[in-house]
CHARMM internal coordinates of N, CA and C (Angstrom, degrees):
IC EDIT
DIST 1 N 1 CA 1.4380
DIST 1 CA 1 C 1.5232
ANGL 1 N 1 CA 1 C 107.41
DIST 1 C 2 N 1.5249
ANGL 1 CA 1 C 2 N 116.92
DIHE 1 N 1 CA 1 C 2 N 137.96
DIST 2 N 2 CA 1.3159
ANGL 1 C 2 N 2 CA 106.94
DIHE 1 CA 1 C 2 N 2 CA 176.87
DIST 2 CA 2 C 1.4839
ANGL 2 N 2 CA 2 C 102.98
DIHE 1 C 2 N 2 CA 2 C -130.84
DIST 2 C 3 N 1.2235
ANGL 2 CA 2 C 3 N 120.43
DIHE 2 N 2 CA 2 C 3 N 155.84
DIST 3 N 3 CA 1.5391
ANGL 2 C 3 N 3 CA 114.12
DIHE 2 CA 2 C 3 N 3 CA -177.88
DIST 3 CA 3 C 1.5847
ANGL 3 N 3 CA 3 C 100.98
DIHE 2 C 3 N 3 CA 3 C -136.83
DIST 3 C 4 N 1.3275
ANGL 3 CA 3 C 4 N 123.48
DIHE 3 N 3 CA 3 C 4 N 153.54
DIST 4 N 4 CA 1.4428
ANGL 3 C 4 N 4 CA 116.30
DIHE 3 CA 3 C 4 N 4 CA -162.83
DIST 4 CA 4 C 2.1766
ANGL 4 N 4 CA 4 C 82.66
DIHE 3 C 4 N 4 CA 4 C -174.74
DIST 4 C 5 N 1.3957
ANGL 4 CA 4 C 5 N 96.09
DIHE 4 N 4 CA 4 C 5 N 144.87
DIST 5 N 5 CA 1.1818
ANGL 4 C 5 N 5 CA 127.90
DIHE 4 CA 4 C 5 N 5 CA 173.71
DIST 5 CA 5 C 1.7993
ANGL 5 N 5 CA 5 C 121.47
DIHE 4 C 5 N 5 CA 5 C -90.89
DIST 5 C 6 N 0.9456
ANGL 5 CA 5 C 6 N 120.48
DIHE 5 N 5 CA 5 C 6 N 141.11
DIST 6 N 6 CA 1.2488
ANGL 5 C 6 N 6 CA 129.62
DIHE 5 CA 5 C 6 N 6 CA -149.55
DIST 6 CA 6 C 2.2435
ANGL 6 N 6 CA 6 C 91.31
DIHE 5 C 6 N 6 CA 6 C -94.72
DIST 6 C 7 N 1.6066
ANGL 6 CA 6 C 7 N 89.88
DIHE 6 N 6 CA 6 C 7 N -34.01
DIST 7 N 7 CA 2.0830
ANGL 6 C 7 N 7 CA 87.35
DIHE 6 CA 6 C 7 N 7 CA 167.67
DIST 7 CA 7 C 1.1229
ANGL 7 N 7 CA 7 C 114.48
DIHE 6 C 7 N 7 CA 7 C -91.03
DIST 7 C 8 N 1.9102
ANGL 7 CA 7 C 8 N 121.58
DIHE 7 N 7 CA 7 C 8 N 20.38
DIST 8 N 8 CA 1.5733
ANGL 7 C 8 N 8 CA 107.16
DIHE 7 CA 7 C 8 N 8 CA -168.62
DIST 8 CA 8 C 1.8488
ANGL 8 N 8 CA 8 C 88.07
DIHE 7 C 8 N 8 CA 8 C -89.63
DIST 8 C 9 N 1.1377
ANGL 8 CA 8 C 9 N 128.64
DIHE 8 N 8 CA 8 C 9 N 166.47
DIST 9 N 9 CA 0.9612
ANGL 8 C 9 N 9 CA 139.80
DIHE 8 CA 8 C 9 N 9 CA -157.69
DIST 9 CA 9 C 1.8723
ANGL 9 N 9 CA 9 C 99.11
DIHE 8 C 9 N 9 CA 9 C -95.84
DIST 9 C 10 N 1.3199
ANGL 9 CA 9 C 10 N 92.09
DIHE 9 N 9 CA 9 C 10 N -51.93
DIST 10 N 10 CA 1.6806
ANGL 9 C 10 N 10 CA 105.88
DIHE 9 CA 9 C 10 N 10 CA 171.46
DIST 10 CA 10 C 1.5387
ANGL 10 N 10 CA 10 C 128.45
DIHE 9 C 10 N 10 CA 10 C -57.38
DIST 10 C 11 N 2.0808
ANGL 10 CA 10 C 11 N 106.32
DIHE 10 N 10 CA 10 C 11 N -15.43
DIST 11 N 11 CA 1.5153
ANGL 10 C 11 N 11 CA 97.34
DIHE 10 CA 10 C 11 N 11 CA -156.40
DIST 11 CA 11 C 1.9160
ANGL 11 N 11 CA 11 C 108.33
DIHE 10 C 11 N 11 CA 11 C -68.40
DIST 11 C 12 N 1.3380
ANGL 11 CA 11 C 12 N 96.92
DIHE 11 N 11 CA 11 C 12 N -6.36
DIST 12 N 12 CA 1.7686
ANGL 11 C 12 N 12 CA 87.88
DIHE 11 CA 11 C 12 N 12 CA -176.87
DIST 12 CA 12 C 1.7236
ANGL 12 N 12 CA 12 C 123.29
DIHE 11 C 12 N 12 CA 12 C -73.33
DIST 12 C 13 N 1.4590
ANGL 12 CA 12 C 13 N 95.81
DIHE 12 N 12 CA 12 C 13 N -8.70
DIST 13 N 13 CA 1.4630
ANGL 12 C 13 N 13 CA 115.35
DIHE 12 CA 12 C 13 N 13 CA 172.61
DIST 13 CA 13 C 1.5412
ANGL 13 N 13 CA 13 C 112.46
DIHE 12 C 13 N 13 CA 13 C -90.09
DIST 13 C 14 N 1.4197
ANGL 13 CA 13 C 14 N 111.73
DIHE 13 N 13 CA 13 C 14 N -22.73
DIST 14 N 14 CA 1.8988
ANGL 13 C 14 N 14 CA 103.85
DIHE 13 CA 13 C 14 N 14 CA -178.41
DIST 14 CA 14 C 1.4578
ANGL 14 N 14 CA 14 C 115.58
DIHE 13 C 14 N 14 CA 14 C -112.92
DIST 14 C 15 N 1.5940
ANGL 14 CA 14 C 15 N 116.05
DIHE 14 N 14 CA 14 C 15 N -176.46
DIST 15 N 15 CA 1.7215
ANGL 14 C 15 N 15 CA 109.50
DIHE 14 CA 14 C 15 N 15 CA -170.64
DIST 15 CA 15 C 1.1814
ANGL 15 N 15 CA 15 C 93.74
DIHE 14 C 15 N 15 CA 15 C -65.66
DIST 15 C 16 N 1.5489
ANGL 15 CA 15 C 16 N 121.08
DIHE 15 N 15 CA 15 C 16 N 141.45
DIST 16 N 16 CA 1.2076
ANGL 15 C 16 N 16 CA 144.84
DIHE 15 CA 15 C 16 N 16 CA -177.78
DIST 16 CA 16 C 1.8923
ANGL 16 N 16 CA 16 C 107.36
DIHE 15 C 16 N 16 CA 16 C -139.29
DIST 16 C 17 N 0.7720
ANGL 16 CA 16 C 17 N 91.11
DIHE 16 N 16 CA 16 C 17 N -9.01
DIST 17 N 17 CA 1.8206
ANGL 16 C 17 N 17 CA 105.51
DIHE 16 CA 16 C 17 N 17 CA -171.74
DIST 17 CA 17 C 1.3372
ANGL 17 N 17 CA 17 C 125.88
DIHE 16 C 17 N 17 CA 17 C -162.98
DIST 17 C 18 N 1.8409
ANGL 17 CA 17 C 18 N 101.67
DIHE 17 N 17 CA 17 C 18 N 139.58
DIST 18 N 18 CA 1.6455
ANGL 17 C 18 N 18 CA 90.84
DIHE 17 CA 17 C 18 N 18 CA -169.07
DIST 18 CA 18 C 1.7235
ANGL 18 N 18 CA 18 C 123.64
DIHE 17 C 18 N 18 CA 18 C -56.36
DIST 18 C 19 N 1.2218
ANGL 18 CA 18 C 19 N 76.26
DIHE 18 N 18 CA 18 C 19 N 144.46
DIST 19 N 19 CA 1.6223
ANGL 18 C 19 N 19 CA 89.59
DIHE 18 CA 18 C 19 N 19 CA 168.61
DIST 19 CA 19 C 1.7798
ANGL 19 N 19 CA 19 C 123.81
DIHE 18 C 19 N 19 CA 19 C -117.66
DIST 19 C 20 N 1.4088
ANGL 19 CA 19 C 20 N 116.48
DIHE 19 N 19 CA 19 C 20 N -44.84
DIST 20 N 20 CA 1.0576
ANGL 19 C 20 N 20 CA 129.84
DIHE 19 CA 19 C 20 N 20 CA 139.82
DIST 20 CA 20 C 1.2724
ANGL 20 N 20 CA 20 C 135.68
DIHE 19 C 20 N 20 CA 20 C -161.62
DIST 20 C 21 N 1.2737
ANGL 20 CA 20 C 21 N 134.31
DIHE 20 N 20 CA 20 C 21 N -155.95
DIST 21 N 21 CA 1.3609
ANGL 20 C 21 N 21 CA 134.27
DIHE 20 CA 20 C 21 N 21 CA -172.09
DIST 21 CA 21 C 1.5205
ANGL 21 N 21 CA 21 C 112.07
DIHE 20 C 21 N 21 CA 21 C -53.95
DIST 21 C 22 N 1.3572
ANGL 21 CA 21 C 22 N 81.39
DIHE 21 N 21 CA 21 C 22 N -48.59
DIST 22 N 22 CA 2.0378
ANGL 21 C 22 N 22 CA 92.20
DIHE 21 CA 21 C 22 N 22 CA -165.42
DIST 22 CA 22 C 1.6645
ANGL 22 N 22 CA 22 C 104.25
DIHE 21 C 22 N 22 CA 22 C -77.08
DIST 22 C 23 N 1.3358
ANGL 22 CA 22 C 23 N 121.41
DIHE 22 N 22 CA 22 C 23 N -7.31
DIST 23 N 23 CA 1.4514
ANGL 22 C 23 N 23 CA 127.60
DIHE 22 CA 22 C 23 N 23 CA 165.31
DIST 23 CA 23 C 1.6790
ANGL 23 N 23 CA 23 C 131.15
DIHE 22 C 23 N 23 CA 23 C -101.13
DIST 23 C 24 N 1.1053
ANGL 23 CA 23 C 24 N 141.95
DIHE 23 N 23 CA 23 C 24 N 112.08
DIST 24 N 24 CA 1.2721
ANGL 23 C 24 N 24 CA 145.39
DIHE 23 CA 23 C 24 N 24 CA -149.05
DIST 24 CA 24 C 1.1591
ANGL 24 N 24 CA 24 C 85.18
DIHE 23 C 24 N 24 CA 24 C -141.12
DIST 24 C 25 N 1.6259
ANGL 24 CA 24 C 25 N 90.89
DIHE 24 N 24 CA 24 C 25 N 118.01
DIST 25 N 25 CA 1.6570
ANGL 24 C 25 N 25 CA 116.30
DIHE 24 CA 24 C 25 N 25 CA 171.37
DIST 25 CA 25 C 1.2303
ANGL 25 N 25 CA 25 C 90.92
DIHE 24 C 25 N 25 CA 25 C -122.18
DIST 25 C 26 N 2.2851
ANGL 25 CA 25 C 26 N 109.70
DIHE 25 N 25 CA 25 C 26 N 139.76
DIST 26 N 26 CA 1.3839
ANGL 25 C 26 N 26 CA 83.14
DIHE 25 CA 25 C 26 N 26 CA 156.08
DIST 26 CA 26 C 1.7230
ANGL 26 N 26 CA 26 C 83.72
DIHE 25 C 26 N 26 CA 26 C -139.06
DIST 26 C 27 N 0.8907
ANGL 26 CA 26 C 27 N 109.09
DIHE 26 N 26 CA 26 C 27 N 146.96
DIST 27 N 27 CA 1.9995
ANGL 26 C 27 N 27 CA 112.34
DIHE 26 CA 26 C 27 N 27 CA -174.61
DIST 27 CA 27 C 1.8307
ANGL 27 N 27 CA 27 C 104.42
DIHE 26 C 27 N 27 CA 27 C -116.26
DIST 27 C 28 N 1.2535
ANGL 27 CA 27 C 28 N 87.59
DIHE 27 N 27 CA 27 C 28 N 127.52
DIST 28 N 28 CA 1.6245
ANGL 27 C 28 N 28 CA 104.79
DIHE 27 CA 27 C 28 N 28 CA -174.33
DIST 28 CA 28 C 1.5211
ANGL 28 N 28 CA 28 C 122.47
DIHE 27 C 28 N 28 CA 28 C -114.58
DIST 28 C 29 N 1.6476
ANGL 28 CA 28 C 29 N 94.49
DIHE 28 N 28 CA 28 C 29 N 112.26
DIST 29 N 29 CA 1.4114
ANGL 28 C 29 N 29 CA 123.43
DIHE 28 CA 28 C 29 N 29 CA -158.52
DIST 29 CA 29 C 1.2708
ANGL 29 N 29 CA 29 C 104.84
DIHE 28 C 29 N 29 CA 29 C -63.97
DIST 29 C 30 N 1.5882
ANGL 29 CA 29 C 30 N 111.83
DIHE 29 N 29 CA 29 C 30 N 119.79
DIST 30 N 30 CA 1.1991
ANGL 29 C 30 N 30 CA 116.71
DIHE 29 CA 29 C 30 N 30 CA 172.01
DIST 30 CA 30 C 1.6928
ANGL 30 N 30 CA 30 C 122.09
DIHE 29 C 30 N 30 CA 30 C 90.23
DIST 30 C 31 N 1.4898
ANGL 30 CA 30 C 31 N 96.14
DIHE 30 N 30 CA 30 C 31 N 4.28
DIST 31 N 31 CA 1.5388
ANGL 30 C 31 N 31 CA 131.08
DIHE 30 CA 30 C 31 N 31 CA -172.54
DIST 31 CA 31 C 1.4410
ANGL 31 N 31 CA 31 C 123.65
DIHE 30 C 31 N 31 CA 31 C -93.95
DIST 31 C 32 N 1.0473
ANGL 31 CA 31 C 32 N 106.43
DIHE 31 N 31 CA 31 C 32 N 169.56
DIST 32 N 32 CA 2.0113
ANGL 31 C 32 N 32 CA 109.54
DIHE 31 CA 31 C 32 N 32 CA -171.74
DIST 32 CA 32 C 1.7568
ANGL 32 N 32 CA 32 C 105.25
DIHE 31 C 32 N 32 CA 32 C -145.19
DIST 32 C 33 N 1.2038
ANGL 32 CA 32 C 33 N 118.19
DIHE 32 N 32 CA 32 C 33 N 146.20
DIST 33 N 33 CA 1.1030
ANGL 32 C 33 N 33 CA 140.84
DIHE 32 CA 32 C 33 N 33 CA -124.05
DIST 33 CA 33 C 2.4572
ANGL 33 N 33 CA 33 C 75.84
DIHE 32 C 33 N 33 CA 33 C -92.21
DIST 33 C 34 N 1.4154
ANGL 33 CA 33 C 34 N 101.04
DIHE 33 N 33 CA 33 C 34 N 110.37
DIST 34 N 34 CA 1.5473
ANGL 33 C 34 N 34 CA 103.35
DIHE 33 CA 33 C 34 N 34 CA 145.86
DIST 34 CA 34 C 2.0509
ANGL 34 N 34 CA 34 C 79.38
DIHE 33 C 34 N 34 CA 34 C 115.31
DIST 34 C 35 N 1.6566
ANGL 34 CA 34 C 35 N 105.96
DIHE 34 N 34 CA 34 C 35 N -23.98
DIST 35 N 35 CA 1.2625
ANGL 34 C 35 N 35 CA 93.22
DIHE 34 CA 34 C 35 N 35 CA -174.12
DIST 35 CA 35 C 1.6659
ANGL 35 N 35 CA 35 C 141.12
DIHE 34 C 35 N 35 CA 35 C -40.42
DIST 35 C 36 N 1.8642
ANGL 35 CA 35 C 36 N 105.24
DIHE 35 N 35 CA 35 C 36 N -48.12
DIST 36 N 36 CA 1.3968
ANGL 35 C 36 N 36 CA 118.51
DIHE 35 CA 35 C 36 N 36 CA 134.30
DIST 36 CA 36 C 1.3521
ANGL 36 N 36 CA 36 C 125.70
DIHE 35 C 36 N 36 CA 36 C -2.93
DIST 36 C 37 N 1.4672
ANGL 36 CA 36 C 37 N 115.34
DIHE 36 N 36 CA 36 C 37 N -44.04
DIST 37 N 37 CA 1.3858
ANGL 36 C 37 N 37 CA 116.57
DIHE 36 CA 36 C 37 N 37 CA -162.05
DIST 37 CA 37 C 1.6381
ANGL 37 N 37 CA 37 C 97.13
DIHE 36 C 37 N 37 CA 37 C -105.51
DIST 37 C 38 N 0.7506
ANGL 37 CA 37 C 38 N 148.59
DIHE 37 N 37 CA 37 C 38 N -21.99
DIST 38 N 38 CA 1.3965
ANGL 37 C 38 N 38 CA 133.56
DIHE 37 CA 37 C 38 N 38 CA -155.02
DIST 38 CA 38 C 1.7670
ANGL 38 N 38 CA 38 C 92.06
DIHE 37 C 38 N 38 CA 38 C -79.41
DIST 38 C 39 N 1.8296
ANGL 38 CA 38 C 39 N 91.48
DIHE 38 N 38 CA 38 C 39 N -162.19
DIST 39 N 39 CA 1.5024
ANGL 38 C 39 N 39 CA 94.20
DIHE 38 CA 38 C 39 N 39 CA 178.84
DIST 39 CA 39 C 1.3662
ANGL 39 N 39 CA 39 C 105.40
DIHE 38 C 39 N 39 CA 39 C -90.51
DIST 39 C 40 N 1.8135
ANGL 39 CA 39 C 40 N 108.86
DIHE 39 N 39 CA 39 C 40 N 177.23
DIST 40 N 40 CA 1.8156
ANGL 39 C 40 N 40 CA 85.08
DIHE 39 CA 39 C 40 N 40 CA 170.40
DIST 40 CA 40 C 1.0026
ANGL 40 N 40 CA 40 C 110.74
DIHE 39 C 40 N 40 CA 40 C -110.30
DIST 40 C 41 N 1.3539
ANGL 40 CA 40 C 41 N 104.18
DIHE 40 N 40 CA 40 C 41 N -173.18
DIST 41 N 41 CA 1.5060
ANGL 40 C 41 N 41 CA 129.62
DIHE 40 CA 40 C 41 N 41 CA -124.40
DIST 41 CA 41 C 1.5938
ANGL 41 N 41 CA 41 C 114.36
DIHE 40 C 41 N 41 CA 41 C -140.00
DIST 41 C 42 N 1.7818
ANGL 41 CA 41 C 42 N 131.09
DIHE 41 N 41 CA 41 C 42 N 109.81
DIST 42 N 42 CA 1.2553
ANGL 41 C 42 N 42 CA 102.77
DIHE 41 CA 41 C 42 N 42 CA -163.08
DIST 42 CA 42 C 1.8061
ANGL 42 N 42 CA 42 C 108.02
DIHE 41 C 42 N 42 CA 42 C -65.33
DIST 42 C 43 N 1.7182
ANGL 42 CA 42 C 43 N 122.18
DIHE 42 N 42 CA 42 C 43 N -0.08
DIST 43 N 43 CA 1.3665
ANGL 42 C 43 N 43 CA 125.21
DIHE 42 CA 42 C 43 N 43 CA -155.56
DIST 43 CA 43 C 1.8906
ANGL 43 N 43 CA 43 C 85.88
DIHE 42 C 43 N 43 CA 43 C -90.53
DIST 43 C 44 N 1.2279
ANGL 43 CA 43 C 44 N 125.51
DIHE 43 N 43 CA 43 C 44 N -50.29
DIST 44 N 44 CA 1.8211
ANGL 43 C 44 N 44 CA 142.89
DIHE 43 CA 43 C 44 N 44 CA 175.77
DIST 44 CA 44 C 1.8267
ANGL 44 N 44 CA 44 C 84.29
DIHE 43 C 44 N 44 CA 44 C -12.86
DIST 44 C 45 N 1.8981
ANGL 44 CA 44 C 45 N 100.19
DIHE 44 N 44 CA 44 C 45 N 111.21
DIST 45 N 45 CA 1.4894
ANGL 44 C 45 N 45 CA 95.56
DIHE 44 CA 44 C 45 N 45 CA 152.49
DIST 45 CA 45 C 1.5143
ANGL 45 N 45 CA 45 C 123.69
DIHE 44 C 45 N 45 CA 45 C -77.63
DIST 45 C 46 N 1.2947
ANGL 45 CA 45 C 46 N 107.51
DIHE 45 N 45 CA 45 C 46 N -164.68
DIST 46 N 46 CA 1.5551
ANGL 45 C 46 N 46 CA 116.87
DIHE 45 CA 45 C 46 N 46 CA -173.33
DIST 46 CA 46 C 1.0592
ANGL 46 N 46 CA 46 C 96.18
DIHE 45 C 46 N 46 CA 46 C -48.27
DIST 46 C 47 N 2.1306
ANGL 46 CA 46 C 47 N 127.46
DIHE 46 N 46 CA 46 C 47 N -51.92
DIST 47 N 47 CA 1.2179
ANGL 46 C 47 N 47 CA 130.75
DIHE 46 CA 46 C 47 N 47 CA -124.65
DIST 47 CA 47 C 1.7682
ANGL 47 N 47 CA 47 C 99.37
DIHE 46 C 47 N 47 CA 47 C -78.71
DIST 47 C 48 N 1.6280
ANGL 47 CA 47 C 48 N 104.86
DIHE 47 N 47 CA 47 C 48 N -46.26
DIST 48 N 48 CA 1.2664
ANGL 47 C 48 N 48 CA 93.95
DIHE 47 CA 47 C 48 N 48 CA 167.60
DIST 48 CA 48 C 0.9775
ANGL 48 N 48 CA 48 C 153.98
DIHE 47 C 48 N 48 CA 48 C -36.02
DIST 48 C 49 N 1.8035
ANGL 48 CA 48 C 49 N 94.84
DIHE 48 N 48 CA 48 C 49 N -56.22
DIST 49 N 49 CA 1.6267
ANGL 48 C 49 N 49 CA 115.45
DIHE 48 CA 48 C 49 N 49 CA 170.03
DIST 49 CA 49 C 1.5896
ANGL 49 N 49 CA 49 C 112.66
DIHE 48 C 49 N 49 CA 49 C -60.37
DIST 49 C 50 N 1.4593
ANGL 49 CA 49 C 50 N 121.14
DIHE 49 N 49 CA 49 C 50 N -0.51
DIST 50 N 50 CA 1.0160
ANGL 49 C 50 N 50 CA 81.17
DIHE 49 CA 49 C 50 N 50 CA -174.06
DIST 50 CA 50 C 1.7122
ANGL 50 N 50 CA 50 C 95.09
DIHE 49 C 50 N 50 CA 50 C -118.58
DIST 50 C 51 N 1.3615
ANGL 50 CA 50 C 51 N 120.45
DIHE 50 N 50 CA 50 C 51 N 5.84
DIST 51 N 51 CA 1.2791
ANGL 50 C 51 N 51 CA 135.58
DIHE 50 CA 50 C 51 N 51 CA 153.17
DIST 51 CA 51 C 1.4292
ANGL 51 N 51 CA 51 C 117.08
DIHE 50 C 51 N 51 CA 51 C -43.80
DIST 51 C 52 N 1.4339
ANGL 51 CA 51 C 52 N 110.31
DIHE 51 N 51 CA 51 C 52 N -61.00
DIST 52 N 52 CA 1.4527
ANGL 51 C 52 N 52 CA 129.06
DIHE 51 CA 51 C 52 N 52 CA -166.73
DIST 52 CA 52 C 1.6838
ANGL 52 N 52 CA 52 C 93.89
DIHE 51 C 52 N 52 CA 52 C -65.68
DIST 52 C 53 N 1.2920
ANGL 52 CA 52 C 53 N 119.44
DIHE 52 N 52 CA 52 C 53 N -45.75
DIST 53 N 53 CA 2.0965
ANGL 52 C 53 N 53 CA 118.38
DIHE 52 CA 52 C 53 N 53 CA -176.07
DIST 53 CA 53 C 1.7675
ANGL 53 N 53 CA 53 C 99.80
DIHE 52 C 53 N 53 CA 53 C -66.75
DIST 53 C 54 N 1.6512
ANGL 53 CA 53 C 54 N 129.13
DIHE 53 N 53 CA 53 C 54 N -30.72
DIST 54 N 54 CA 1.0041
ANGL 53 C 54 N 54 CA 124.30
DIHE 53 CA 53 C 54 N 54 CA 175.43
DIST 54 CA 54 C 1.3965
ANGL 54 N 54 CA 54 C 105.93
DIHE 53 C 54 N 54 CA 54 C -77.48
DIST 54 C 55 N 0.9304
ANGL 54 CA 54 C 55 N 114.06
DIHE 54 N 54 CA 54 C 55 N -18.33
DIST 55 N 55 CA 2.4653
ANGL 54 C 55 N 55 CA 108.06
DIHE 54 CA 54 C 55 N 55 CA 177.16
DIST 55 CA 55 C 1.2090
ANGL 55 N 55 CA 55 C 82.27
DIHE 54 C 55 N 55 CA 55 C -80.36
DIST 55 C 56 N 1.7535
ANGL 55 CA 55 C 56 N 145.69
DIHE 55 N 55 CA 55 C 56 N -84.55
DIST 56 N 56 CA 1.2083
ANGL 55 C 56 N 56 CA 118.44
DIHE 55 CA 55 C 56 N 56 CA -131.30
DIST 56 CA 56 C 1.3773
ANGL 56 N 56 CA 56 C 102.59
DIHE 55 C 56 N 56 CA 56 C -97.60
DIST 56 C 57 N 1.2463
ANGL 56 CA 56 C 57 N 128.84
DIHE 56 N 56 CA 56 C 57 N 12.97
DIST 57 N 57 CA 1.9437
ANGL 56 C 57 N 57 CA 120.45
DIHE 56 CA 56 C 57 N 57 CA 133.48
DIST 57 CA 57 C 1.5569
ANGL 57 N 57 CA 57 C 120.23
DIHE 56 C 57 N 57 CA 57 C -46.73
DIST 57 C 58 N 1.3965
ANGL 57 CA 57 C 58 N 108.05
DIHE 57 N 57 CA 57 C 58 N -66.53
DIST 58 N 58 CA 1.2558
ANGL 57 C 58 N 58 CA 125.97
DIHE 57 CA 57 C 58 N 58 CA -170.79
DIST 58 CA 58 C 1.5870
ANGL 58 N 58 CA 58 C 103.57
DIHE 57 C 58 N 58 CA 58 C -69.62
DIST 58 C 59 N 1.2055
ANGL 58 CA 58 C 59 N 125.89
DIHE 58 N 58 CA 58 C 59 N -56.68
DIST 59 N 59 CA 2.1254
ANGL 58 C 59 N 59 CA 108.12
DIHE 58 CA 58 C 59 N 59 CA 158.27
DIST 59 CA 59 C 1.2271
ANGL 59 N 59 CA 59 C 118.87
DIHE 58 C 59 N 59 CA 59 C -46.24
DIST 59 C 60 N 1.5855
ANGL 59 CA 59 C 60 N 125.06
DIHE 59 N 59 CA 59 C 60 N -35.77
DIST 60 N 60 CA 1.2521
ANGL 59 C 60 N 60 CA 115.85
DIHE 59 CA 59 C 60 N 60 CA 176.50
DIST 60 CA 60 C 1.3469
ANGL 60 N 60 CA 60 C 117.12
DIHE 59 C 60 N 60 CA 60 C -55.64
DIST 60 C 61 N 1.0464
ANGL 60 CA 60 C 61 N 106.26
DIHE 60 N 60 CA 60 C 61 N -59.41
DIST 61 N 61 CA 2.1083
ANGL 60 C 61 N 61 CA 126.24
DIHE 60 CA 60 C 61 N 61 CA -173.94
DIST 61 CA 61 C 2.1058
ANGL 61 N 61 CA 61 C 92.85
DIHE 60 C 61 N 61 CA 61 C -55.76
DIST 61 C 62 N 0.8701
ANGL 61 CA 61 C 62 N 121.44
DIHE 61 N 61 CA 61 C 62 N -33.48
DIST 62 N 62 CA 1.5424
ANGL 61 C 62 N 62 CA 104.41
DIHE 61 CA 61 C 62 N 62 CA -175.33
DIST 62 CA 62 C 1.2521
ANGL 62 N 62 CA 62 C 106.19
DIHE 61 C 62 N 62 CA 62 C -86.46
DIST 62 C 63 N 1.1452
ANGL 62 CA 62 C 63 N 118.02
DIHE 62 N 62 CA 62 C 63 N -37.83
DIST 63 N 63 CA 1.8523
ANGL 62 C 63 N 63 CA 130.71
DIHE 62 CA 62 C 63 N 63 CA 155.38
DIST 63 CA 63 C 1.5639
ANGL 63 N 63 CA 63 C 116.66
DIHE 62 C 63 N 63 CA 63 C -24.76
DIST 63 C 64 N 1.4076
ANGL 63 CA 63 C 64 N 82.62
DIHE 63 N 63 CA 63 C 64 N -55.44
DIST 64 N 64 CA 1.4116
ANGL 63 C 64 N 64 CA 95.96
DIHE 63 CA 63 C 64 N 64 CA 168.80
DIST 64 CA 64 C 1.5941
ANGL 64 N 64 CA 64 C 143.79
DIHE 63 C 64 N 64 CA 64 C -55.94
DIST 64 C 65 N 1.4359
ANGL 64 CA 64 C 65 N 87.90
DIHE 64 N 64 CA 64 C 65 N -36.68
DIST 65 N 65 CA 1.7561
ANGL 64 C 65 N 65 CA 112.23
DIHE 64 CA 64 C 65 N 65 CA -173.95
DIST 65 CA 65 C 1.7485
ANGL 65 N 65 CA 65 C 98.34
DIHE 64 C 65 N 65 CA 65 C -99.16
DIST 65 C 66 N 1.0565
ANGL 65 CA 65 C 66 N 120.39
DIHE 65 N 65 CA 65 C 66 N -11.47
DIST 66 N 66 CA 1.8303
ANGL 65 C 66 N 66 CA 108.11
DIHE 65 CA 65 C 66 N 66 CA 163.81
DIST 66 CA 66 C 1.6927
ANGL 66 N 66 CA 66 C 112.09
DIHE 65 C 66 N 66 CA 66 C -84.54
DIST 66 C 67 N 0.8379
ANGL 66 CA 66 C 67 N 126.10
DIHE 66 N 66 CA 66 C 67 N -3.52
DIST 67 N 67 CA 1.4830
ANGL 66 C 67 N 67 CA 119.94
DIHE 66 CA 66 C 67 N 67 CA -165.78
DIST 67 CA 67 C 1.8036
ANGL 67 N 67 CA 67 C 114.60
DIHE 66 C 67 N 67 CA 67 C -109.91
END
COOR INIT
IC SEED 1 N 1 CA 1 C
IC BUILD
């Protein structure tokens, strides 16, 4: 999974778009590179929040497939 911000300066160099199954890009509009990850935030727009519900979908579902 890669996650990348649409103001990081770098995101035109990383996955930004699907490629395939086994790759999960998700790029967050209006976002900065690790933001996703912090804690939240009452300032965290939608775009984040809704980044952060797509990570622990996508950990869930592999969670899923080890057991």
């Amino acid at each position: 999974m890669s996650s990348n911000g649409d103001l990081d300066p770098w995101s035109s160099g990383g996955v930004t778009k699907f490629i395939s199954e086994s790759v999960v890009s998700i790029l967050i509009k209006e976002g900065a590179h690790h933001l996703d990850l912090r804690s939240d935030n009452k300032d965290d727009t939608s775009y984040v929040r809704e980044a952060r519900t797509r990570e622990v979908n996508i950990i869930k579902e592999w969670l899923q497939l080890t057991v």
